[in-house]
C-alpha positions in Angstrom: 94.1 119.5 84.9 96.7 117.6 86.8 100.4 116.5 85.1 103.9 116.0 85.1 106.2 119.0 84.1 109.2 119.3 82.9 110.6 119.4 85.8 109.2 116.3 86.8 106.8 117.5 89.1 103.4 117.0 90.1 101.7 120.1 88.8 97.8 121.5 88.8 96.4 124.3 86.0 93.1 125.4 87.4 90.8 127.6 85.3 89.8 130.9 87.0 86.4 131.7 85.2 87.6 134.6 83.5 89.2 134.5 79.8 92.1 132.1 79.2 93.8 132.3 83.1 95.4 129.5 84.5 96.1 129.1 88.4 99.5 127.4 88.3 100.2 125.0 91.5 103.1 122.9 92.1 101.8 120.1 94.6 104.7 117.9 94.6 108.3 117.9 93.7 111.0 114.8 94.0 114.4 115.2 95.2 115.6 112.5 92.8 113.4 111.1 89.8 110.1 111.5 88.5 106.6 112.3 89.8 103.6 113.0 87.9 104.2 110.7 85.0 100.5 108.8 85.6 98.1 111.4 87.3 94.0 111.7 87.5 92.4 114.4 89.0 88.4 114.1 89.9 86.6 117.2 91.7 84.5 116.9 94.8 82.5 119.5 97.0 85.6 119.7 98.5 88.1 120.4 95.6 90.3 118.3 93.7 91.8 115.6 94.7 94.2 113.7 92.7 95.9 110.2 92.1 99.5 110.1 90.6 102.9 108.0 90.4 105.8 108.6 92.0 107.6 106.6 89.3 111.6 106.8 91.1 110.0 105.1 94.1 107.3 102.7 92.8 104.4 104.7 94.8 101.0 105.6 94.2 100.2 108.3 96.0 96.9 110.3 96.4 96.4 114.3 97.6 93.4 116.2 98.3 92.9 120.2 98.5 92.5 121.4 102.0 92.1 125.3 103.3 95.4 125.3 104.1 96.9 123.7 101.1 97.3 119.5 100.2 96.7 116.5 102.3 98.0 113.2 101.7 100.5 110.5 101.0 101.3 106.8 99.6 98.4 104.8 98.9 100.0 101.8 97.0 102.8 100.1 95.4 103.3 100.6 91.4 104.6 102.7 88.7 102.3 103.4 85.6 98.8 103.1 84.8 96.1 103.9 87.5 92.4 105.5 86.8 90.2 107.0 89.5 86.4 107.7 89.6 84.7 109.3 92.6 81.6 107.0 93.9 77.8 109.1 94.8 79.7 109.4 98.6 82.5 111.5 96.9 84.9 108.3 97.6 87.9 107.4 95.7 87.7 104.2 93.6 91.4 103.3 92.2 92.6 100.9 89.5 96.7 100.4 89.2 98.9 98.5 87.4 101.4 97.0 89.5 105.1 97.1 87.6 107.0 93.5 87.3 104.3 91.2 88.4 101.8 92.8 86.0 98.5 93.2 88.7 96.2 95.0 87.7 94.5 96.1 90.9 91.6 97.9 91.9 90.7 99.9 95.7 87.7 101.1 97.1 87.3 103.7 99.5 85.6 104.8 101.8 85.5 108.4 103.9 87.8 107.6 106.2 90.5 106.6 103.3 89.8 102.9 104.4 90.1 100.7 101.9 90.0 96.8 100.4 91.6 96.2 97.2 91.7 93.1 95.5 93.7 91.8 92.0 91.5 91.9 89.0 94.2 90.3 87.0 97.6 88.2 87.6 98.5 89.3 83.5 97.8 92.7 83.0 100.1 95.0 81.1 97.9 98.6 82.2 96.1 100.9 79.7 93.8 100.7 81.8 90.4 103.2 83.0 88.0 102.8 85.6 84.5 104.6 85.8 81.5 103.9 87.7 78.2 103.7 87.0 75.0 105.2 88.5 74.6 102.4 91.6 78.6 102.8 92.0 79.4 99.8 90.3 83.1 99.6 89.3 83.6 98.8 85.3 87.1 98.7 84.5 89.0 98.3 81.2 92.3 97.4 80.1 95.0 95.6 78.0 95.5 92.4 79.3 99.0 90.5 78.9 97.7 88.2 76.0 96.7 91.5 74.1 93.2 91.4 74.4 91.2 94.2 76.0 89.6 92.9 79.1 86.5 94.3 80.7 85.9 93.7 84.9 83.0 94.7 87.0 81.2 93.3 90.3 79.3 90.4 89.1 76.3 91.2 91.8 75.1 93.6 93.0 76.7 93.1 96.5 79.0 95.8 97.4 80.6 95.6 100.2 81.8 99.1 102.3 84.9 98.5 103.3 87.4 98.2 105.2 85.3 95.1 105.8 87.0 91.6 104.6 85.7 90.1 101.7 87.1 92.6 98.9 84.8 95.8 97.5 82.7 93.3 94.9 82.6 90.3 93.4 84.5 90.6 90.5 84.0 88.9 87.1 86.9 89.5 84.2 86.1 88.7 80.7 87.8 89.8 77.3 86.6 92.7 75.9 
């Protein structure tokens, strides 16, 4: 599992197979502020690799597990609410609320950490989860700013790879 601790960093608890032991692994710690507030954590044939907030600066940032430790950096602008599902390629697919101008955005990736991202929504307020289904079709939930829950997906079945222009998938949002 992947969280925040109370010492407002970005820490991983990884089971060891035997009994009730816990790896503990600190994989990112702020010199002012708060990290690991919003985190998701997906496993590949690689290891983990794991989305999360760096809330002081408005980042979204993204690690993955190497040999030699953790790769990565900032992805994104926002503060609270993101969701991330793994597509059949073992790429990242990101959804993100975007602080003060309430977008609710969505990325997709590909293996090169290339990526198009596109706003779903101009009024979402986050509480939000993204999964994808078994032709790697993004369906993505959350509240939207009039209260409703709101469901998006690609309204074809057209995905684009990116970094190609044109956005990931035509997207269709309805309420819930």
């Amino acid at each position: 599992i992947s969280f925040g601790d109370s010492s407002h960093s970005l820490t991983i608890a990884k089971g060891q197979g035997q009994g009730n032991q816990f790896m503990i692994e600190t994989i990112d710690s702020p010199a002012t502020g708060s990290i690991g507030i919003d985190t998701d954590i997906e496993y590949t044939s690689n290891g983990a690799e794991i989305t999360y907030t760096n809330f002081q600066n408005n980042e979204i940032k993204h690690v993955e597990e190497a040999t030699n430790g953790w790769t990565g950096g900032t992805l994104f602008t926002g503060t609270l609410g993101l969701s991330m599902a793994m597509d059949s390629s073992e790429n990242p697919h990101i959804v993100w609320h975007i602080d003060n101008v309430n977008d609710i955005m969505y990325a997709q990736f590909d293996s090169s950490m290339s990526f198009m991202d596109v706003a779903l929504d101009n009024n979402g307020v986050g509480q939000l989860d993204n999964e994808l289904d078994s032709n790697d079709i993004p369906h993505v939930v959350y509240l939207g700013g009039n209260g409703d829950l709101m469901y998006t997906t690609c309204d074809n079945t057209s995905v684009v790879t990116p970094p190609t222009t044109g956005g990931p998938c035509d997207i269709d949002v309805s309420p819930g």
